[in-house]
GUMISE-34713 format. One record per atom (N, C-alpha, C, O, CB): residue number from 1; x negated, y, z; atom name. Coordinates in steps of 0.1 Angstrom, whole numbers. Glycine has a CB too. Example, Ala and Ser with C-alpha at 12.3 -4.5 7.8 and 13.67 -1.06 7.14 Angstrom:
! residues 2
[1; [-132; -57; 78]; 'N']
[1; [-123; -45; 78]; 'CA']
[1; [-132; -33; 78]; 'C']
[1; [-142; -33; 85]; 'O']
[1; [-113; -45; 90]; 'CB']
[2; [-128; -22; 71]; 'N']
[2; [-137; -11; 71]; 'CA']
[2; [-129; 0; 79]; 'C']
[2; [-134; 11; 80]; 'O']
[2; [-141; -6; 57]; 'CB']
***
This chain:
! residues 108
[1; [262; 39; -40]; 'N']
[1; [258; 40; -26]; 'CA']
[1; [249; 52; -25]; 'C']
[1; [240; 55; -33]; 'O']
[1; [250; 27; -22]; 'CB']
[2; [252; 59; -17]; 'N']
[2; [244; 71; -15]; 'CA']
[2; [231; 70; -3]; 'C']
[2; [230; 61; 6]; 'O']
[2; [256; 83; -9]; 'CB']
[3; [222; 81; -8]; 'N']
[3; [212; 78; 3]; 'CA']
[3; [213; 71; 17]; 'C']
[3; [205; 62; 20]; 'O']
[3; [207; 88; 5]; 'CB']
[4; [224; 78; 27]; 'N']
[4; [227; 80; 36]; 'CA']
[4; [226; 64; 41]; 'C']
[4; [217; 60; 49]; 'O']
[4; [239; 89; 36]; 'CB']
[5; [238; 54; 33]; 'N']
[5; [241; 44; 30]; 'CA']
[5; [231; 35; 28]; 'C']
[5; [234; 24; 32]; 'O']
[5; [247; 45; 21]; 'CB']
[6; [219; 38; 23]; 'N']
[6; [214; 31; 15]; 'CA']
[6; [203; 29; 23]; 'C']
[6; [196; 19; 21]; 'O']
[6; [213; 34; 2]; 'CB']
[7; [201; 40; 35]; 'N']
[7; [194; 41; 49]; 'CA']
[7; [196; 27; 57]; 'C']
[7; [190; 17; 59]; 'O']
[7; [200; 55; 59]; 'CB']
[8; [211; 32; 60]; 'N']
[8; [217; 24; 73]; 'CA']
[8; [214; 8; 72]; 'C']
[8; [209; 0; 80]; 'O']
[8; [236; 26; 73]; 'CB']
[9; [218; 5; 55]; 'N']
[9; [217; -10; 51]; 'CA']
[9; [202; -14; 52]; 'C']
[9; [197; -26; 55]; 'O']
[9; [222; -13; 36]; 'CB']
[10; [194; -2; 49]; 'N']
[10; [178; -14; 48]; 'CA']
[10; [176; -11; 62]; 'C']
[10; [166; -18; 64]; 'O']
[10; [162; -10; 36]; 'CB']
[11; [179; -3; 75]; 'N']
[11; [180; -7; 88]; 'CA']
[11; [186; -16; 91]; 'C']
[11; [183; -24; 100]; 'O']
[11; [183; 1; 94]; 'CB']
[12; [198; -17; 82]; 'N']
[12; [206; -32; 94]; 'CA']
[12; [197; -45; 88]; 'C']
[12; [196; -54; 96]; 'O']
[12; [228; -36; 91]; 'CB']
[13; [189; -46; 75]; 'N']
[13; [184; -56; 70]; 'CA']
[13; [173; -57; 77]; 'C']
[13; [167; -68; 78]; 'O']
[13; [184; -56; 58]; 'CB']
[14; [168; -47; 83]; 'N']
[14; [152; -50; 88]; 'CA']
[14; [154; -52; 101]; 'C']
[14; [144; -56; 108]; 'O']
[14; [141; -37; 86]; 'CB']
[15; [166; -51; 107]; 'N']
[15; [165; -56; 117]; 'CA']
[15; [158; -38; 130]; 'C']
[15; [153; -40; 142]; 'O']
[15; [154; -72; 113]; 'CB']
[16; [159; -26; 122]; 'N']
[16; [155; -19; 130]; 'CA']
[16; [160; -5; 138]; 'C']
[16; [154; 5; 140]; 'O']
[16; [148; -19; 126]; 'CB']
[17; [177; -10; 140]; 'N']
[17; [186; 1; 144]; 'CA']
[17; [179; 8; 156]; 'C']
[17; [181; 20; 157]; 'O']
[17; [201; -5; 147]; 'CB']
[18; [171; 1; 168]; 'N']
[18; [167; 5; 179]; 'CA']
[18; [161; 17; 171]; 'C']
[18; [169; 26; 170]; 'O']
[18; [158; -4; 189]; 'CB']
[19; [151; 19; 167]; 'N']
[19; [144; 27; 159]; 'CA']
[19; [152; 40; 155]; 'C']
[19; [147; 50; 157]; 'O']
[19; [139; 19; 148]; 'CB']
[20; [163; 40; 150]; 'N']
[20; [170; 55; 149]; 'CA']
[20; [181; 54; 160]; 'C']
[20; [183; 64; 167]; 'O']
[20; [178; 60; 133]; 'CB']
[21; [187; 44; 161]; 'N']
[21; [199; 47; 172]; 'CA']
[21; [197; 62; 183]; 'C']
[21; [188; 66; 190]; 'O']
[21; [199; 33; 183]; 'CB']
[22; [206; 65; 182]; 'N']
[22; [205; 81; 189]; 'CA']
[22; [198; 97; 183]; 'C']
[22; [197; 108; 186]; 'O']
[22; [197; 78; 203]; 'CB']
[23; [194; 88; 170]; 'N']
[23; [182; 100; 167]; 'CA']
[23; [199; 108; 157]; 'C']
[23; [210; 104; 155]; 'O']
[23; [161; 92; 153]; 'CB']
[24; [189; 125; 155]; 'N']
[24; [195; 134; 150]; 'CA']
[24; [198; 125; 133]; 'C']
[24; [196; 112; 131]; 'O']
[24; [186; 149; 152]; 'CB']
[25; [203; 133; 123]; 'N']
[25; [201; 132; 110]; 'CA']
[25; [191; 137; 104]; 'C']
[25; [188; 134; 92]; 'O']
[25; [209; 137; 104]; 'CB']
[26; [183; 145; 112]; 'N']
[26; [171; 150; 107]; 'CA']
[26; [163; 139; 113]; 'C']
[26; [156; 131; 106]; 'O']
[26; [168; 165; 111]; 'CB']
[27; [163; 140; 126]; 'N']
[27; [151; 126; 130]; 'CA']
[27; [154; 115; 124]; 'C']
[27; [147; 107; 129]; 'O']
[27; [150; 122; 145]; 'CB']
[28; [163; 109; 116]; 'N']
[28; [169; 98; 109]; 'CA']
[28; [161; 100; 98]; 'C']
[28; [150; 95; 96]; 'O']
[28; [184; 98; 107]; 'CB']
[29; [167; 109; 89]; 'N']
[29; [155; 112; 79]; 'CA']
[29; [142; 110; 76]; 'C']
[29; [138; 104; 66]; 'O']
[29; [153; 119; 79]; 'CB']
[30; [135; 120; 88]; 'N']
[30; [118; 116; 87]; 'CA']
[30; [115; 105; 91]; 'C']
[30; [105; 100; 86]; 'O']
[30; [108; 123; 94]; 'CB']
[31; [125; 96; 102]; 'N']
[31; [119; 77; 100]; 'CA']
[31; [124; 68; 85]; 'C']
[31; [119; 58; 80]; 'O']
[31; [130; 64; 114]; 'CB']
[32; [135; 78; 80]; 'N']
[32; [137; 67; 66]; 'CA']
[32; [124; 71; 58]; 'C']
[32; [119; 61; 53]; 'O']
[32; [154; 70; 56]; 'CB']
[33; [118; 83; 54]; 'N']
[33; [109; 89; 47]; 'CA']
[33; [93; 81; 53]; 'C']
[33; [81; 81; 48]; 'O']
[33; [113; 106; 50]; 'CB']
[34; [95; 77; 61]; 'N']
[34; [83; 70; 68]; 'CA']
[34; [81; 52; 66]; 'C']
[34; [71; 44; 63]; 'O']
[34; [85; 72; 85]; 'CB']
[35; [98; 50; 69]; 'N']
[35; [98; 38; 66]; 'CA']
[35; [95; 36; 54]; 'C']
[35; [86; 27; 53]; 'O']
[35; [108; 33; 68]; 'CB']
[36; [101; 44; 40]; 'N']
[36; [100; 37; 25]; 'CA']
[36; [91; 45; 19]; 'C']
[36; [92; 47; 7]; 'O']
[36; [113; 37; 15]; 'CB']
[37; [79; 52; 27]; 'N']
[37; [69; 53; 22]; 'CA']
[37; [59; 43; 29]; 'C']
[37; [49; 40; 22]; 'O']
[37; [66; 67; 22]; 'CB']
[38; [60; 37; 42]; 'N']
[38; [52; 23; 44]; 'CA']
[38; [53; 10; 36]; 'C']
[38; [45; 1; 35]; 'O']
[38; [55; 18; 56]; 'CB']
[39; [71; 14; 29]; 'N']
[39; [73; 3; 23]; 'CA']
[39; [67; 1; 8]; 'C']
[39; [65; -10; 1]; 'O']
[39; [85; 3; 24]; 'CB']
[40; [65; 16; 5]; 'N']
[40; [56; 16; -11]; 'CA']
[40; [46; 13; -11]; 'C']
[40; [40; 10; -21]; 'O']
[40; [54; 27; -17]; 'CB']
[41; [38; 12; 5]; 'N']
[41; [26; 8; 3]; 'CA']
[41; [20; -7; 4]; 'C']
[41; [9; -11; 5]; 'O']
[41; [21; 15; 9]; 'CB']
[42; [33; -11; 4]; 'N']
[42; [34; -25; 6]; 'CA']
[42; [35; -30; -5]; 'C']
[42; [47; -30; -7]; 'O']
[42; [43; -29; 14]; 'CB']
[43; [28; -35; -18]; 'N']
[43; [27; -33; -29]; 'CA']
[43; [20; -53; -28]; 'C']
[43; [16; -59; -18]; 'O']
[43; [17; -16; -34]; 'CB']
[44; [21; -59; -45]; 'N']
[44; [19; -71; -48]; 'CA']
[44; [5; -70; -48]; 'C']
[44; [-2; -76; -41]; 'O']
[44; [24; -76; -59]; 'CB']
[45; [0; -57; -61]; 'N']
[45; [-9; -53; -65]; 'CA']
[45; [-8; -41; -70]; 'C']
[45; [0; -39; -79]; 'O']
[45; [-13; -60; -72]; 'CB']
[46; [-14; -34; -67]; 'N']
[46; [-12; -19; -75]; 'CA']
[46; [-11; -19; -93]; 'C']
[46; [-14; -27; -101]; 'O']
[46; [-28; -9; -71]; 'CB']
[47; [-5; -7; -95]; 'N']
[47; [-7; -14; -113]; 'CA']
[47; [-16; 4; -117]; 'C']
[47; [-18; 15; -113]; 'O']
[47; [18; -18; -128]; 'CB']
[48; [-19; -6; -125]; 'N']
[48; [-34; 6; -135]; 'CA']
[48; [-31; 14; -138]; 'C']
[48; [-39; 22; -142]; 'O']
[48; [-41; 5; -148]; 'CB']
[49; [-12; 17; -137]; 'N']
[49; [-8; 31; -145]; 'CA']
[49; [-10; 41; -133]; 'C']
[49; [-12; 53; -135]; 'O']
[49; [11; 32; -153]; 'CB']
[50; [-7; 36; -123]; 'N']
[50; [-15; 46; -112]; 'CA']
[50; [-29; 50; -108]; 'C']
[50; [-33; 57; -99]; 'O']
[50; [-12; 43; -101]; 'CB']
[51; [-35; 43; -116]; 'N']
[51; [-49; 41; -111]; 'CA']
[51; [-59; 58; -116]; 'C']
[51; [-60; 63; -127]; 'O']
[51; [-56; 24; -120]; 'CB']
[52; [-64; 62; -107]; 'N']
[52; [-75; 76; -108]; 'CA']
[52; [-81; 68; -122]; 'C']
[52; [-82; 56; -125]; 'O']
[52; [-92; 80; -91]; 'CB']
[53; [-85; 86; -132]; 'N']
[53; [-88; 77; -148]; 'CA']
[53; [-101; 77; -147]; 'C']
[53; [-105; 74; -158]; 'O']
[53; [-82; 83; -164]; 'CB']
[54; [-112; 80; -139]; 'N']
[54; [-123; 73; -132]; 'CA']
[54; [-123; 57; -128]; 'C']
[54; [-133; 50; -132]; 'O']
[54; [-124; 79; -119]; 'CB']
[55; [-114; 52; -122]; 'N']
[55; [-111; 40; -117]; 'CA']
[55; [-116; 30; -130]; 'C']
[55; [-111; 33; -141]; 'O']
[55; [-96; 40; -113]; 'CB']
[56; [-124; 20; -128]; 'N']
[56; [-128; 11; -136]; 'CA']
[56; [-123; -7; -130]; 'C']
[56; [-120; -17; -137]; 'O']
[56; [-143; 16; -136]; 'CB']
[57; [-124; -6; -116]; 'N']
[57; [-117; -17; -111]; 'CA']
[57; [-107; -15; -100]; 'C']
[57; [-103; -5; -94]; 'O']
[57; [-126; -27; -107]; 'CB']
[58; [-104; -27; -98]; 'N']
[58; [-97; -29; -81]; 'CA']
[58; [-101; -39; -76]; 'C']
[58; [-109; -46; -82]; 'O']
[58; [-82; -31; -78]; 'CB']
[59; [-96; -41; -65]; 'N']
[59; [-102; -49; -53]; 'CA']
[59; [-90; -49; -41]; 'C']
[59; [-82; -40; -39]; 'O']
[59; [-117; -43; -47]; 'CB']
[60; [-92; -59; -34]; 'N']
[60; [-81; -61; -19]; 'CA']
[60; [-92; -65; -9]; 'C']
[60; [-98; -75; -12]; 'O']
[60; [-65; -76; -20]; 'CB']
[61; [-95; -60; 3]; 'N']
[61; [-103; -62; 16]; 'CA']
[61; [-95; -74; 22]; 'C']
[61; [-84; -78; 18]; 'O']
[61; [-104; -47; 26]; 'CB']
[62; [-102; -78; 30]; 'N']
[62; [-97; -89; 40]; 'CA']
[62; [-84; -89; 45]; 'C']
[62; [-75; -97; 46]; 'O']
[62; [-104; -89; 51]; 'CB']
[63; [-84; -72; 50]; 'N']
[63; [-71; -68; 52]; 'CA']
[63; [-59; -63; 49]; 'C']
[63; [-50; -56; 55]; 'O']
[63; [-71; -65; 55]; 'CB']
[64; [-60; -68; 36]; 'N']
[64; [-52; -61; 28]; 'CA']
[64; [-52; -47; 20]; 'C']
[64; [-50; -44; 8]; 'O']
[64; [-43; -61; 35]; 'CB']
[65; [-56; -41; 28]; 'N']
[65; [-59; -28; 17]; 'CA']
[65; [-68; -26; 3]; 'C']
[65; [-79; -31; 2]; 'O']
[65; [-66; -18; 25]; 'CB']
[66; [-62; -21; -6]; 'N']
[66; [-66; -19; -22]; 'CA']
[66; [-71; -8; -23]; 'C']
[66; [-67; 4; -19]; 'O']
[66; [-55; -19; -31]; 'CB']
[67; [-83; -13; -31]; 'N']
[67; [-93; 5; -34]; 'CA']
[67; [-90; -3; -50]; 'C']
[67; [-86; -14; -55]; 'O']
[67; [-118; 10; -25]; 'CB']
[68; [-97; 14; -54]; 'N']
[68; [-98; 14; -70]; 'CA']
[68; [-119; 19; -64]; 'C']
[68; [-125; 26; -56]; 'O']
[68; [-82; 32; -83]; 'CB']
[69; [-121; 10; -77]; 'N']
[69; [-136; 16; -75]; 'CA']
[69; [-140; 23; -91]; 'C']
[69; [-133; 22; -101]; 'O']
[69; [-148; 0; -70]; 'CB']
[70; [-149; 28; -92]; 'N']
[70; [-157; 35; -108]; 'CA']
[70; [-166; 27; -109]; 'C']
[70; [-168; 25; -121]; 'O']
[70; [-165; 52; -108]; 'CB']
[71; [-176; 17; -101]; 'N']
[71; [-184; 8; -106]; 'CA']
[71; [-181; -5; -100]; 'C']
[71; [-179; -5; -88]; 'O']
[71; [-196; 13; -104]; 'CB']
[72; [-181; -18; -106]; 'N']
[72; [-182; -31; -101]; 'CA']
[72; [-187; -31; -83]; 'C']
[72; [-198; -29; -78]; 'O']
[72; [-194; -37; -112]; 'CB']
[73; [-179; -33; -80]; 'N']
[73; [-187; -36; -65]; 'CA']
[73; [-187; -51; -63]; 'C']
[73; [-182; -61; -69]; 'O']
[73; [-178; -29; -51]; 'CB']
[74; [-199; -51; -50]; 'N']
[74; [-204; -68; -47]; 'CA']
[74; [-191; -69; -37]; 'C']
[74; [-186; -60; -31]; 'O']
[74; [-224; -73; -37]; 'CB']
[75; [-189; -79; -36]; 'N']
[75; [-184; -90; -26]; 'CA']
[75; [-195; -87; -12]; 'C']
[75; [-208; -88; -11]; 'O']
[75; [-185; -109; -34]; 'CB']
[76; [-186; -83; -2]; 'N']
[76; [-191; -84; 15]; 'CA']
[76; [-181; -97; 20]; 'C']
[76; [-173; -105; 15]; 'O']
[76; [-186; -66; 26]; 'CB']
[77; [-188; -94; 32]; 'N']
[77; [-183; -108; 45]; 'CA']
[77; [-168; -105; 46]; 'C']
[77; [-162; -115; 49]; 'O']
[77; [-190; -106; 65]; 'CB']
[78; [-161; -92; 42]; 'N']
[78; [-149; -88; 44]; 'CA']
[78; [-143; -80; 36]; 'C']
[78; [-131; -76; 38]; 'O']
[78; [-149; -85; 55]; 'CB']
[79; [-152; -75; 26]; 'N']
[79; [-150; -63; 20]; 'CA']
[79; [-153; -61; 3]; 'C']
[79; [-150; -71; -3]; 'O']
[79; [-159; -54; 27]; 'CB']
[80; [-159; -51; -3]; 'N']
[80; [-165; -51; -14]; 'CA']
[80; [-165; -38; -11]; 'C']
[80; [-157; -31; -4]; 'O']
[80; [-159; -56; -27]; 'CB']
[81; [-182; -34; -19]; 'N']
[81; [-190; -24; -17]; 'CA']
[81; [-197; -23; -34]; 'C']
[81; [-199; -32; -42]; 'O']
[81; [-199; -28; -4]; 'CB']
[82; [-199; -9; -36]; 'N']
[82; [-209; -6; -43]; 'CA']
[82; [-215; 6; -42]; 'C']
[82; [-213; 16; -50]; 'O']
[82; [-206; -7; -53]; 'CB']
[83; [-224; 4; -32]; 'N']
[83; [-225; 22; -29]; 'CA']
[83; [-222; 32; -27]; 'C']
[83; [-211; 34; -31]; 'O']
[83; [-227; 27; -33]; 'CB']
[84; [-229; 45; -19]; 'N']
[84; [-225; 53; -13]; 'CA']
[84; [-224; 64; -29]; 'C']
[84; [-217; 75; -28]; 'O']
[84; [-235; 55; 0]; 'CB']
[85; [-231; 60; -42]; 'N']
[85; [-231; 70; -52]; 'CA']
[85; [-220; 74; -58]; 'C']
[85; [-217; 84; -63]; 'O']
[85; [-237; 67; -59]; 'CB']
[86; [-212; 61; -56]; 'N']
[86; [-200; 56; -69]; 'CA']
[86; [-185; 62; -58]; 'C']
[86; [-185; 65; -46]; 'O']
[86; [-199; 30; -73]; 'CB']
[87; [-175; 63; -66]; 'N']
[87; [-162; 67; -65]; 'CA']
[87; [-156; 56; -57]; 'C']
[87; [-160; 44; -60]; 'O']
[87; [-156; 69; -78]; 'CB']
[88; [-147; 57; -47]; 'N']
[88; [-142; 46; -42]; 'CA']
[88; [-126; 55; -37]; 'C']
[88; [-125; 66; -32]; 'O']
[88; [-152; 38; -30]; 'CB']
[89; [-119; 48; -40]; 'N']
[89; [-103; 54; -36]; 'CA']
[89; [-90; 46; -32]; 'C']
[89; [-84; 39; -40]; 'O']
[89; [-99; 60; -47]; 'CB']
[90; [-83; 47; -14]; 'N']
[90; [-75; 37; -15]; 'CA']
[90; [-68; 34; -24]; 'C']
[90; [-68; 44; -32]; 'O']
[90; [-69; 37; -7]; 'CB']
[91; [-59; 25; -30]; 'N']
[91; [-49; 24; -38]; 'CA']
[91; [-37; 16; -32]; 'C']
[91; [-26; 16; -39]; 'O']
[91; [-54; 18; -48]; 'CB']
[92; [-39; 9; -18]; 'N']
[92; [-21; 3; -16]; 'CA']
[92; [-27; -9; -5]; 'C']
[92; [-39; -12; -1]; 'O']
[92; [-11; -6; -35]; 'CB']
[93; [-17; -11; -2]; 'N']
[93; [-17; -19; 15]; 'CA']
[93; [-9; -34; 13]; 'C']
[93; [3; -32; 11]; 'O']
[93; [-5; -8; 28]; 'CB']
[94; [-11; -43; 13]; 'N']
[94; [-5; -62; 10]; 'CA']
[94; [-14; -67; 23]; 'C']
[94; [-24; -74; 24]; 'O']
[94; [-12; -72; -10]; 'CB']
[95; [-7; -62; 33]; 'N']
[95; [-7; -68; 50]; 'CA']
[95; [-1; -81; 44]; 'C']
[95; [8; -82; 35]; 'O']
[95; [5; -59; 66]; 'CB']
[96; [-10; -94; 52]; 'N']
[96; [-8; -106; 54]; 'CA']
[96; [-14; -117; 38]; 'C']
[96; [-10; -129; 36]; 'O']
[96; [7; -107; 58]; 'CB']
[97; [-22; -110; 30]; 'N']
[97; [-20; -119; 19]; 'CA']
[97; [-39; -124; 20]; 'C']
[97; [-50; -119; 21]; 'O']
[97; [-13; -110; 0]; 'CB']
[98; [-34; -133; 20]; 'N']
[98; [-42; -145; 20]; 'CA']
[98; [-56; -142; 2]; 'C']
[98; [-52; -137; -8]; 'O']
[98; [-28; -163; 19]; 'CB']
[99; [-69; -147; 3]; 'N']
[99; [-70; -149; -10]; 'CA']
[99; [-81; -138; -16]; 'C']
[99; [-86; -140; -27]; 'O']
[99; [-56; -148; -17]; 'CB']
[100; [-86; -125; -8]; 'N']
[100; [-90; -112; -6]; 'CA']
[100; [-98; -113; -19]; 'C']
[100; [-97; -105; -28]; 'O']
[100; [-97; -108; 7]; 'CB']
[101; [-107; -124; -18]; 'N']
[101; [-120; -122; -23]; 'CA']
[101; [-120; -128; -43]; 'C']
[101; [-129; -128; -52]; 'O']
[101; [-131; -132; -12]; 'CB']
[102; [-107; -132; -43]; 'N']
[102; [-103; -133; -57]; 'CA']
[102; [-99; -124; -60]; 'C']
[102; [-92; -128; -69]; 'O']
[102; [-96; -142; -62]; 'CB']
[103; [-97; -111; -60]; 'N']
[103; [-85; -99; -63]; 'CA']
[103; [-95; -88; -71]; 'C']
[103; [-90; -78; -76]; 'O']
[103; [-77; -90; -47]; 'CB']
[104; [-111; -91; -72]; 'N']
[104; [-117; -83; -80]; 'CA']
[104; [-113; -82; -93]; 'C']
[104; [-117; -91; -101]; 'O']
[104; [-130; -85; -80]; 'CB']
[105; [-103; -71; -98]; 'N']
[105; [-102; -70; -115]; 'CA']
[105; [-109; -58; -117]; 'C']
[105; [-112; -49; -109]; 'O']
[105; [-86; -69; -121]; 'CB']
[106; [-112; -59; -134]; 'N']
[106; [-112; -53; -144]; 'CA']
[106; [-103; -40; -147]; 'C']
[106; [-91; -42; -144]; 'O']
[106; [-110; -61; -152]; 'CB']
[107; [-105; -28; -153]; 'N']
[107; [-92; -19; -159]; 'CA']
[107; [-91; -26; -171]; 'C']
[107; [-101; -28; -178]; 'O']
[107; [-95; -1; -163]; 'CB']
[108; [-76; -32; -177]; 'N']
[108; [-74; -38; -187]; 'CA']
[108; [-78; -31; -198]; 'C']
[108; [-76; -36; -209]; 'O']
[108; [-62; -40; -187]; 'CB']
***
């Protein structure tokens, strides 16, 4: 299956032909390039082999989004924090997952 192909199907699976219908091949393109880079960031958990080699933990916010931190951060009302000194860096996006405040790990 060729790219082209392989477009059309995860449009017809998502249910989002409105979305290119009519568009060029080029404007087709930059929504597929948009789409499956939202879709990469839609991630379980990030894994460590991506992780900045600073990075000492991770964490998931209320809302899903994944930082890598350089020092232990505390637990907030919504968040995790450790200062304005320390390194902090997104790492990935898990819209809808329940559980936020268990997701503080370790670098293995």
């Amino acid at each position: 299956m060729n790219s082209r192909e392989q477009f059309d199907k995860f449009v017809e699976e998502k249910g989002l032909a409105r979305c290119v219908s009519g568009k060029s091949d080029e404007d087709r393109g930059l929504v597929a390039f948009w789409l499956f880079w939202q879709a990469s960031r839609a991630c379980a958990t990030p894994e460590w082999e991506h992780a900045p080699d600073w990075a000492n933990w991770l964490a998931m916010d209320v809302e899903g989004r994944w930082y890598w931190f350089a020092e232990k951060p505390e637990q907030r009302s919504a968040t995790w924090a450790n200062g304005w000194a320390t390194r902090v860096s997104e790492a990935g996006l898990t819209p809808g997952r329940s559980g936020w405040a268990e997701t503080l790990e370790p670098r293995p």
